[in-house]
C-alpha positions as CSV (number, residue, x, y, z in Angstrom):
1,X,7.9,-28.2,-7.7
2,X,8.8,-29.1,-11.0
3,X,13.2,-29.4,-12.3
4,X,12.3,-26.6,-15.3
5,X,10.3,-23.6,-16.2
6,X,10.4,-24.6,-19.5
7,X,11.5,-27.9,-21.4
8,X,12.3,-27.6,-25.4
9,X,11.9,-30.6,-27.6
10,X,14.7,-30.1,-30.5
11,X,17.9,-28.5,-31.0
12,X,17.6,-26.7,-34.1
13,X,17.6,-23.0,-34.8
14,X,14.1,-22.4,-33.0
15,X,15.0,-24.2,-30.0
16,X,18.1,-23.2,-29.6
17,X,17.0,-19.2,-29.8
18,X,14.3,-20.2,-27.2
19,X,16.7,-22.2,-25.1
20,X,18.7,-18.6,-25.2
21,X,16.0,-16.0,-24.7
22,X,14.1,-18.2,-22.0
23,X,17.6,-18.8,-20.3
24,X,18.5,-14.8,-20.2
25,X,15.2,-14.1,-18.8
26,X,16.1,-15.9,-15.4
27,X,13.7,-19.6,-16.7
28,X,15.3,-22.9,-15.9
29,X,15.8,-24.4,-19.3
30,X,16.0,-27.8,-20.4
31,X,16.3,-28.2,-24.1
32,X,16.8,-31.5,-25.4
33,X,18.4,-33.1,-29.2
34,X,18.1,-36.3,-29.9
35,X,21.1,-36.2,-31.8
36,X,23.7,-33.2,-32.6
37,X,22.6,-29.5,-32.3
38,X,21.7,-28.4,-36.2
39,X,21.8,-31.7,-37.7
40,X,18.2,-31.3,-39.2
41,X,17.1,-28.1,-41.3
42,X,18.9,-26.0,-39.2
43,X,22.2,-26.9,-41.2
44,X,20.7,-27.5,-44.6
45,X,19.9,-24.2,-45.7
46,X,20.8,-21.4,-48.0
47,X,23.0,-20.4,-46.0
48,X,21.2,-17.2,-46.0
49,X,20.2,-14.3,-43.8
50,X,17.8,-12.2,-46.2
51,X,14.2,-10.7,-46.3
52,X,12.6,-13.4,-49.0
53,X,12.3,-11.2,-51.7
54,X,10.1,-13.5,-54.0
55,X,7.6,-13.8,-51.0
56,X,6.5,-10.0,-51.7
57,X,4.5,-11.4,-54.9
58,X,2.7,-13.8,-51.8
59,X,1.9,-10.2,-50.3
60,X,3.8,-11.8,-47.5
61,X,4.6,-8.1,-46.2
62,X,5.0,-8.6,-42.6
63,X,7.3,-11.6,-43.0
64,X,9.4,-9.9,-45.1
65,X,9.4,-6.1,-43.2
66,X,10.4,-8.6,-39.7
67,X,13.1,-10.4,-41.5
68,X,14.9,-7.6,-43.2
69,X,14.6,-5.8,-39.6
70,X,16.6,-9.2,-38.3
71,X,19.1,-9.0,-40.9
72,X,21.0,-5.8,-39.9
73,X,20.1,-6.9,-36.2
74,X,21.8,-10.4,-36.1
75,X,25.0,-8.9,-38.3
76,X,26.3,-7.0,-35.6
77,X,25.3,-9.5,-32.8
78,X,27.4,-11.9,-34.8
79,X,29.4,-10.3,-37.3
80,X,31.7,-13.5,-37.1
81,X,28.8,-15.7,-38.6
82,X,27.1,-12.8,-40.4
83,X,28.4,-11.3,-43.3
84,X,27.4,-8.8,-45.8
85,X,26.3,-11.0,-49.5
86,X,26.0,-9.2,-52.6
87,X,23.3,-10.6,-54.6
88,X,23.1,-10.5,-58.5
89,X,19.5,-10.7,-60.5
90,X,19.6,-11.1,-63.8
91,X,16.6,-9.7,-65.9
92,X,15.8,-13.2,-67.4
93,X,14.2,-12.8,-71.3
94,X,10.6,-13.8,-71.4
95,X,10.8,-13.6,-67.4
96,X,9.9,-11.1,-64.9
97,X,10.1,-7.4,-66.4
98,X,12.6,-5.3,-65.5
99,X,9.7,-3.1,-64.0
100,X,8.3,-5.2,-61.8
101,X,12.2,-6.4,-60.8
102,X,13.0,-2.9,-59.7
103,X,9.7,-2.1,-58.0
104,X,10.1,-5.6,-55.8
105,X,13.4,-4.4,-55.2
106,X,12.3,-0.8,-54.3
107,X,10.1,-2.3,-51.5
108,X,12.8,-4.6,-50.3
109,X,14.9,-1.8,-49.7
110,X,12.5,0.3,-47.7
111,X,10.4,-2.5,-46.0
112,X,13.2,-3.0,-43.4
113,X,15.3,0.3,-41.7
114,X,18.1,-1.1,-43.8
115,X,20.8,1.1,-42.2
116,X,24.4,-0.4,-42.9
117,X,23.8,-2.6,-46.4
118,X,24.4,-0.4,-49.6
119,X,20.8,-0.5,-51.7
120,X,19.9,-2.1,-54.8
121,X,22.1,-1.0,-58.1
122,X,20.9,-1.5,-61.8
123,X,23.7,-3.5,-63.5
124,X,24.7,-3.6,-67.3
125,X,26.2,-7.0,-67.2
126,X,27.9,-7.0,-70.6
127,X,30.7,-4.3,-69.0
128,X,30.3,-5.5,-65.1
129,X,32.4,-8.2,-63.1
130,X,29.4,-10.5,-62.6
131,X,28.3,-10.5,-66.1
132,X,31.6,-12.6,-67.5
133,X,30.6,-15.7,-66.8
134,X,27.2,-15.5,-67.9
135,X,25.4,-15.9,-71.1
136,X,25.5,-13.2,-73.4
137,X,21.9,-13.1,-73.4
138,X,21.7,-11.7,-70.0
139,X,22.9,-7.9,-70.5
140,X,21.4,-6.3,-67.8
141,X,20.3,-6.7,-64.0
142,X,20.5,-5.4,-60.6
143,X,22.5,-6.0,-57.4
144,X,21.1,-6.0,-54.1
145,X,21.7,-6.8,-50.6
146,X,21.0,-9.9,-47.9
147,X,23.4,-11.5,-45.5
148,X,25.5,-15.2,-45.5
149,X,25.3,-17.1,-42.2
150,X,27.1,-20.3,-41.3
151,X,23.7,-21.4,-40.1
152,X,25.1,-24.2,-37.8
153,X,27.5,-22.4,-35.6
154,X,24.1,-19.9,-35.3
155,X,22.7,-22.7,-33.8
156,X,25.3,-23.7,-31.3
157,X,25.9,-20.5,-30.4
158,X,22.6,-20.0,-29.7
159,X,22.8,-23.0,-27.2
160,X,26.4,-21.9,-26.1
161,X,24.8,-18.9,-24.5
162,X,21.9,-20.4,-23.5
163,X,24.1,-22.8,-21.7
164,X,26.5,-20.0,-20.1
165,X,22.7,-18.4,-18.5
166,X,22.2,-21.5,-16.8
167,X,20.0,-23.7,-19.8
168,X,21.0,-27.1,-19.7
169,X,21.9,-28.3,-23.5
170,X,21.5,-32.0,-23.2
171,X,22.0,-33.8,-26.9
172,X,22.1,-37.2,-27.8
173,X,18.7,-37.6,-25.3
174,X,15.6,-38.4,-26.8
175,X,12.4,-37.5,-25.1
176,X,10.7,-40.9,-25.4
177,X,7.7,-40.1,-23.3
178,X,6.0,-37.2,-22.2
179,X,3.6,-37.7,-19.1
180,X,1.2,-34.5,-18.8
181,X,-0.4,-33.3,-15.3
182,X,0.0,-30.0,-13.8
183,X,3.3,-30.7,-14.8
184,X,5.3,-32.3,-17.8
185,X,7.3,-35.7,-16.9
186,X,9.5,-36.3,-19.5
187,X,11.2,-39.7,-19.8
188,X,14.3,-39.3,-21.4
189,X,17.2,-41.4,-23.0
190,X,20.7,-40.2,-23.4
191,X,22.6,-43.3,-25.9
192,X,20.8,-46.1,-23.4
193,X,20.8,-44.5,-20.4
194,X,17.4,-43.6,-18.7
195,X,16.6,-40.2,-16.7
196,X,13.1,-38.1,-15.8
197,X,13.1,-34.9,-16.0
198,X,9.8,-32.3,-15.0
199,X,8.8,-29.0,-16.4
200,X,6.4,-26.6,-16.1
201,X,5.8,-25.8,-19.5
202,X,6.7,-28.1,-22.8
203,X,7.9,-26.8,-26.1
204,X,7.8,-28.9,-29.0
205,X,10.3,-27.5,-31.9
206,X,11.2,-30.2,-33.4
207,X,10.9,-29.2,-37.0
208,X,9.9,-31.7,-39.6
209,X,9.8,-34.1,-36.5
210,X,7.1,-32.3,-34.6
211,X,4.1,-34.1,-36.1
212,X,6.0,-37.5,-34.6
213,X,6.7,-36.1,-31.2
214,X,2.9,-34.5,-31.5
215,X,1.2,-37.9,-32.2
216,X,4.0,-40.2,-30.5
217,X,5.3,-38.8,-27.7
218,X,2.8,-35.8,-26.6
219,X,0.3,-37.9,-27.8
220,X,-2.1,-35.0,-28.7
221,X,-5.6,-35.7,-30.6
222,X,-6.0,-34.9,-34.3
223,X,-3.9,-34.4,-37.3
224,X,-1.3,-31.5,-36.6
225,X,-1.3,-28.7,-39.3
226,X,2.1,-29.7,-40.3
227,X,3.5,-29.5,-44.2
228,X,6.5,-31.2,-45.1
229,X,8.8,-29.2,-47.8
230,X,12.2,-31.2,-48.8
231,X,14.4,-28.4,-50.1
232,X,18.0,-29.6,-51.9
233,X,21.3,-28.1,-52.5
234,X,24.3,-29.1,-54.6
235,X,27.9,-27.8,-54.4
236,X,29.7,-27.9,-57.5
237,X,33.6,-26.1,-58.2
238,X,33.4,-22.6,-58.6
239,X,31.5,-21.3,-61.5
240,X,33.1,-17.1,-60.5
241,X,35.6,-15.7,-59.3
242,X,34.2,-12.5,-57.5
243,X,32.7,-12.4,-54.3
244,X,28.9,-11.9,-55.3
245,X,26.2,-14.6,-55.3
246,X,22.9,-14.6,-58.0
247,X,19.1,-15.0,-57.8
248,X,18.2,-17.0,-61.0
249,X,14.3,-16.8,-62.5
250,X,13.7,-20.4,-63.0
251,X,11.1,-20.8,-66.2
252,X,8.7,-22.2,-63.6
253,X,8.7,-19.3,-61.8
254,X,11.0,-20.0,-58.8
255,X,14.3,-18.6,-57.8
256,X,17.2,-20.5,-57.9
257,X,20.5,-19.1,-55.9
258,X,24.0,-19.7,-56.6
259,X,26.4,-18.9,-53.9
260,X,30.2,-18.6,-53.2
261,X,30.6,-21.9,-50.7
262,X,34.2,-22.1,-49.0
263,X,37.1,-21.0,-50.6
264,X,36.6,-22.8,-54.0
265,X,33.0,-23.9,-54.3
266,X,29.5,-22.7,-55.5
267,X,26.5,-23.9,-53.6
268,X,23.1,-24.4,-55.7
269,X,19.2,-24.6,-54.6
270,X,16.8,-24.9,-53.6
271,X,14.5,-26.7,-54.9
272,X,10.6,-26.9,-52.8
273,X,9.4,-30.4,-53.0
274,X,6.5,-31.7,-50.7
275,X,7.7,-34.5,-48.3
276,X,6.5,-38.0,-47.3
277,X,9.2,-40.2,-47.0
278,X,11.4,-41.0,-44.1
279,X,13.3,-38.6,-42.7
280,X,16.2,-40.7,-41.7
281,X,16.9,-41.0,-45.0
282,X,16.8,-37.8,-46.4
283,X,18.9,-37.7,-49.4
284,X,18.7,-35.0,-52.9
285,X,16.8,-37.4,-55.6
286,X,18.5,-37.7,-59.4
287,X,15.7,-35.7,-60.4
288,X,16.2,-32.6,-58.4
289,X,20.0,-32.8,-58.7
290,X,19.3,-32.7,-62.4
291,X,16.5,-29.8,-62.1
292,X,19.4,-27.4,-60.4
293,X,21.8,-28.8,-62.9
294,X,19.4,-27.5,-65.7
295,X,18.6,-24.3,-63.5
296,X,22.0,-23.0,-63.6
297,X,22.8,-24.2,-66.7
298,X,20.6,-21.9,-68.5
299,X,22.0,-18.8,-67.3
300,X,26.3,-19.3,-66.9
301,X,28.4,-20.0,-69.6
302,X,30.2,-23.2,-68.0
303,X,27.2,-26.1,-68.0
304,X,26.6,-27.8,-64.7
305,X,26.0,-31.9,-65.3
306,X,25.0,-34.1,-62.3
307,X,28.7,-35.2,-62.6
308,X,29.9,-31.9,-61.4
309,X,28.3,-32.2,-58.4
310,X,30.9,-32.9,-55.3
311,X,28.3,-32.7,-52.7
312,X,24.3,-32.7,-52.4
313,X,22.5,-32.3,-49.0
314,X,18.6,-31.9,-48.2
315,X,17.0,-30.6,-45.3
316,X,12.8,-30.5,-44.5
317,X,11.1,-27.5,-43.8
318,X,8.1,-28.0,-41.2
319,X,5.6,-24.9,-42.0
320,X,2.5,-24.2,-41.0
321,X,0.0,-25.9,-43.7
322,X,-1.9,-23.0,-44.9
323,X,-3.6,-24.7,-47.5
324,X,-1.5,-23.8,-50.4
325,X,-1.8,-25.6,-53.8
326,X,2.2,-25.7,-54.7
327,X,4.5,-26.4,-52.1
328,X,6.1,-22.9,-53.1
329,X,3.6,-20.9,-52.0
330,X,2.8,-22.3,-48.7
331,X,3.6,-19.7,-45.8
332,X,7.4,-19.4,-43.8
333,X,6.3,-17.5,-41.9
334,X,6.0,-19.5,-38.2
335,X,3.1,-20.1,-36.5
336,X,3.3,-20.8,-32.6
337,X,0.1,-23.2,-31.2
338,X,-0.3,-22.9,-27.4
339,X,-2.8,-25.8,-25.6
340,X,-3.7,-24.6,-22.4
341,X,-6.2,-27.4,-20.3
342,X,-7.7,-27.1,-16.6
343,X,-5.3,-27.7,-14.3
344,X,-2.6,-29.2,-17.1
345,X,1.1,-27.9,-18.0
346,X,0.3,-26.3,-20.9
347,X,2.6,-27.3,-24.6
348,X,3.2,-24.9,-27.1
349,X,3.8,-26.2,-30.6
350,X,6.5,-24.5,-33.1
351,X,5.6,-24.6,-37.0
352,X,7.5,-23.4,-39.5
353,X,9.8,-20.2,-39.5
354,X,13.3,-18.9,-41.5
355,X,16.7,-19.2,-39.3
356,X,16.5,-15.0,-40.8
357,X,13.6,-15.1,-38.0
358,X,14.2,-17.2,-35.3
359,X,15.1,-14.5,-32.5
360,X,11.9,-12.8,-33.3
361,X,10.0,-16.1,-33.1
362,X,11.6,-16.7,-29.8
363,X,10.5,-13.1,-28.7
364,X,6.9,-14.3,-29.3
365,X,7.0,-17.6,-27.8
366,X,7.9,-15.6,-24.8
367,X,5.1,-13.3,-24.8
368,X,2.9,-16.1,-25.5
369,X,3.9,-18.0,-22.6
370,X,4.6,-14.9,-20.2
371,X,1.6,-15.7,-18.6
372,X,2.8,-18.7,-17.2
373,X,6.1,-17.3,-15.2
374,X,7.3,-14.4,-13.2
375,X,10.0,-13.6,-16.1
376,X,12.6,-10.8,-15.1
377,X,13.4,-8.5,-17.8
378,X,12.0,-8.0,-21.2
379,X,13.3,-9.4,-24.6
380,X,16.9,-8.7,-24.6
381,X,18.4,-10.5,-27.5
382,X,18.5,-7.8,-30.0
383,X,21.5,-6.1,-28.4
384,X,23.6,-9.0,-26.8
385,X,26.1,-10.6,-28.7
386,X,26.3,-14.3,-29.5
387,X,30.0,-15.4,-28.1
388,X,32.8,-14.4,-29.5
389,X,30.8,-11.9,-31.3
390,X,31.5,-8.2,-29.3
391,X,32.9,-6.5,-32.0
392,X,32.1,-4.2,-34.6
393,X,29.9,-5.4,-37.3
394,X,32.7,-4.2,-39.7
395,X,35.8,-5.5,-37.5
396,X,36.6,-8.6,-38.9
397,X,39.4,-8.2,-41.0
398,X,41.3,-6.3,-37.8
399,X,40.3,-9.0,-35.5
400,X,42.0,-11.7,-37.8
401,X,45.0,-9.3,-38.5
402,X,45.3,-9.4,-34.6
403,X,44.9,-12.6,-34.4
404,X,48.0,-13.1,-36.6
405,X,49.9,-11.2,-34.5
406,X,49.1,-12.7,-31.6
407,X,49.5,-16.7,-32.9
408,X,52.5,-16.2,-35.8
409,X,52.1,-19.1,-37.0
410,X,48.6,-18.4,-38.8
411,X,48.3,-17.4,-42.1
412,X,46.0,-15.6,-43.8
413,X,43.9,-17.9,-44.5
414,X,44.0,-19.5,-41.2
415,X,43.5,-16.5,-39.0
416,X,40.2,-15.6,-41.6
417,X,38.6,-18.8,-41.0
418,X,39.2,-19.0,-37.0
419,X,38.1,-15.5,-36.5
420,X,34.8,-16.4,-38.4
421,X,34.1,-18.8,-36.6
422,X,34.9,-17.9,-32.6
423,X,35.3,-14.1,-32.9
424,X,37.0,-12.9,-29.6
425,X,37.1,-16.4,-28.2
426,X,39.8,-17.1,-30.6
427,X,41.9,-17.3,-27.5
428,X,39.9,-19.8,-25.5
429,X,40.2,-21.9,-28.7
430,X,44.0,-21.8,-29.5
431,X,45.0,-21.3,-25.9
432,X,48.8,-21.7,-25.2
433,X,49.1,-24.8,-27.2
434,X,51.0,-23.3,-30.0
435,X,52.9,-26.4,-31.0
436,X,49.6,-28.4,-31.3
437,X,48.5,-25.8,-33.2
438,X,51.3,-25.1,-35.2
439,X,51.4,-28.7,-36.4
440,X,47.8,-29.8,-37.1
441,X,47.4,-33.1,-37.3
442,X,43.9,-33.4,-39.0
443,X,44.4,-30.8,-41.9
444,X,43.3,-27.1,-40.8
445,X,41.9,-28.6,-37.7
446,X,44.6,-28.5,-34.8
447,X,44.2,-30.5,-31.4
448,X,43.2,-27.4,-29.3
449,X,40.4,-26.7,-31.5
450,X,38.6,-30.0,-31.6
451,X,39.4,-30.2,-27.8
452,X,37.2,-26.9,-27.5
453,X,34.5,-27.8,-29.6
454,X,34.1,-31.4,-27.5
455,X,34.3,-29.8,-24.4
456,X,32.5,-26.3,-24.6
457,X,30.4,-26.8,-28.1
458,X,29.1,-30.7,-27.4
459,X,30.9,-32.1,-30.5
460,X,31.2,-35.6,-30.0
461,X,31.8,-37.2,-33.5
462,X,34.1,-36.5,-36.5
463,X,30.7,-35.2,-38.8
464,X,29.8,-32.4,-35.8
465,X,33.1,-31.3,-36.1
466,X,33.7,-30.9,-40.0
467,X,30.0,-30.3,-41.1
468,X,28.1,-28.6,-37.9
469,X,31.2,-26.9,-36.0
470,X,33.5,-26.1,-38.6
471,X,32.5,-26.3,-42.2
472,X,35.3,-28.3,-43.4
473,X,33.7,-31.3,-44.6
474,X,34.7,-30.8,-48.1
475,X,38.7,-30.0,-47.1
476,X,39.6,-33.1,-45.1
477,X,40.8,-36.6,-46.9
478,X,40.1,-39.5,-46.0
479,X,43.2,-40.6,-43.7
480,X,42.8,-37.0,-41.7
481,X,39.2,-38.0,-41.5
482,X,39.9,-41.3,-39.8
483,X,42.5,-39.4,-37.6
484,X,40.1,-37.1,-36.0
485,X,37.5,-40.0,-35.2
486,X,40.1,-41.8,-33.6
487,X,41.3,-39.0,-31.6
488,X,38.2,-38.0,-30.6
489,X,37.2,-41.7,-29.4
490,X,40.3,-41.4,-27.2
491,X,39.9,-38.1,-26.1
492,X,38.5,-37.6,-22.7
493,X,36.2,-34.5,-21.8
């Protein structure tokens, strides 16, 4: 009898939801990373929950309808990660008609039972807030309605729960081989160490990696339909001071966003480049830095130089390869490829998908594979929060005014970015270790929190910490950099 029901290949978004909806369902899980949970795609996005607006002129209709369905859905399963984003859209001159603007708009705010976010609003930007620090050129536009998500703590909260169901979350384990009879034998390697695990069933979402583990490790026959798209982002100081973000008509027809990032920052992209390189060295190229540069530079007042840029980050988007000319228009939708043989454990192959999406995928991986347990219960994920995240939708700002109360030494600030980030688990994060907390000794970060992350979220270096656990990459020095690596090294879990 094999270990697992069901063994997952990759620890991004789409294996993590799996991991989660398998795990609730009563499966034994196994879902392996070979490095830290998110650190692919799953961490390099918009940082976005939101229908696709521009994919309604691909008459993608039933992408967009299911993702504007997951946006309300996933805000009040994790209203800590999940907040309401006012987006602005400029009617560009020479661009898109205002018409065909409000009609797109129109549809998105029908297509999806939207039910809590306010509905589009036509703007005259030459009296209104988010006009000021445009061109004057741009006098009018709407305002409309999507969601921000810190995508990584989606990820590894996913896994969290998954985890508390029984899943086992292994990262920092490579599948190196897998052996296929009536069951799967996966060889695996956790940082030099060697251990076999079986399975019933094998799940390959391993994003823009899945065409490596297809050919090298599965070892399946033929070409996978597999399309690499590198999309880039660049963070620059704040260009605004409100709270809204905009959707820019590039002159080539895309959409560029800009995006309130942390406290003082404005994230930029994307841009939608076909991919061949390696990606272990995925880095933004000069000339896409300078493309988003030009982008937003043609619509606020301040110009944006490759010089302003204080971080760039990339991230690969495996999609389905529909056959599409530009890399643009190719599909996100996700496609999910099961290969069933006579008398073999059958492998189901994950291509593309939007982290909007990724519980409904997981939904339909399920059905796809139901066949192959005796599941109890149906989907369930719709309704149950993500830890930390029982509370209203709405509740925030109480829970982080409690939260002051409760730990006095918080401040505003503090309290905001703790409650965001572990909801009603605050308390398993801070504990009673007030004086460690009142007295951080790596910036924001106090010993009690990075003590939680490595034992309960699987943090194990300084970069899952700041840039996968905490988003504070961009607030730490150097020396408090160095301080948490070295007390994490020493740290016992």
């Amino acid at each position: 009898m094999a270990e697992y029901d069901l063994a997952i290949i990759g620890g991004g978004i789409n294996g993590a939801g799996l991991a989660r909806d398998a795990a609730g369902r009563g499966l034994r899980v196994l879902l392996c990373e070979q490095t830290d949970l998110a650190s692919g795609t799953s961490s390099a996005s918009t940082k976005l929950i939101h229908g696709g607006l521009r994919y309604l002129e691909y008459g993608e209709l039933r992408l967009v309808r299911e993702a504007l369905a997951e946006r309300e859905r996933l805000l009040r399963i994790a209203p800590h990660l999940v907040r309401p984003q006012r987006l602005v859209l400029p009617v560009r001159p020479g661009g898109r008609p205002a018409w065909v603007l409000r009609l797109g708009l129109f549809l998105y705010d029908r297509l999806g039972g939207r039910g809590i976010l306010p509905g589009t609003q036509r703007l005259d930007l030459t009296h209104h807030e988010t006009g000021l620090p445009l061109q004057r050129k741009y006098r009018s536009g709407f305002a409309f309605s999507d969601c921000s998500v810190d995508d990584a703590r989606l990820v590894v909260l996913n896994a969290l729960d998954a985890a508390e169901r029984g899943a086992a979350i292994r990262t920092r384990t490579k599948v190196v081989r897998a052996e296929r009879d009536t069951e799967w034998r996966l060889i695996l390697n956790n940082q030099g160490r060697r251990h076999v695990a079986t399975a019933r069933v094998l799940v390959n979402a391993a994003g823009p990696w899945s065409g490596i583990v297809s050919e090298t490790i599965v070892r399946q026959d033929g070409r996978p339909p597999l399309r690499l798209v590198k999309g880039s982002h660049i963070v620059v100081r704040k260009l605004f001071d409100h709270s809204n973000g905009y959707v820019l008509q590039n002159d080539d027809g895309r959409v560029i966003f800009a995006l309130p990032f942390g406290t003082d920052c404005t994230l930029i992209g994307t841009t939608d480049e076909d991919f061949a390189d390696d990606l272990d060295a995925l880095a933004p190229s000069a000339h896409e830095i300078l493309y988003l540069c030009r982008a937003v530079t043609s619509y606020f007042r301040q110009a944006v130089t490759p010089e302003d840029v204080i971080w760039a980050f990339s991230g690969v988007r495996s999609l389905y390869d529909d056959g599409a000319r530009r890399a643009q228009a190719v599909t996100r939708d996700y496609h999910l490829s099961l290969d069933e043989r006579f008398r073999e454990a059958p492998l189901l192959t994950i291509y593309g998908g939007k982290i909007t999406t990724y519980r409904r995928l997981a939904e339909a991986a399920m059905a796809k594979l139901s066949h192959c347990f005796d599941m109890r219960g149906k989907a369930w994920t719709g309704d149950a929060p993500l830890p930390g995240g029982d509370v209203p939708w709405n509740g925030i700002d109480a829970l982080a005014a409690q939260a002051r109360r409760d730990w006095p030494f918080l401040d505003e600030a503090a309290a905001q970015r703790l409650v965001r980030a572990y909801g009603t688990r605050l308390a398993r994060v801070l504990g009673e270790g007030q004086s460690s907390a009142r007295e951080p000794p790596f910036g924001p970060l106090s010993a009690s929190e990075v003590r939680y992350l490595m034992r309960y979220e699987w943090a194990r270096t300084a970069d899952d910490v700041l840039w996968r656990r905490t988003r504070l990459g961009l607030t730490l020095n150097t020396d408090q950099r160095e301080a948490l690596a070295r007390f994490m090294a020493n740290e016992t879990i």
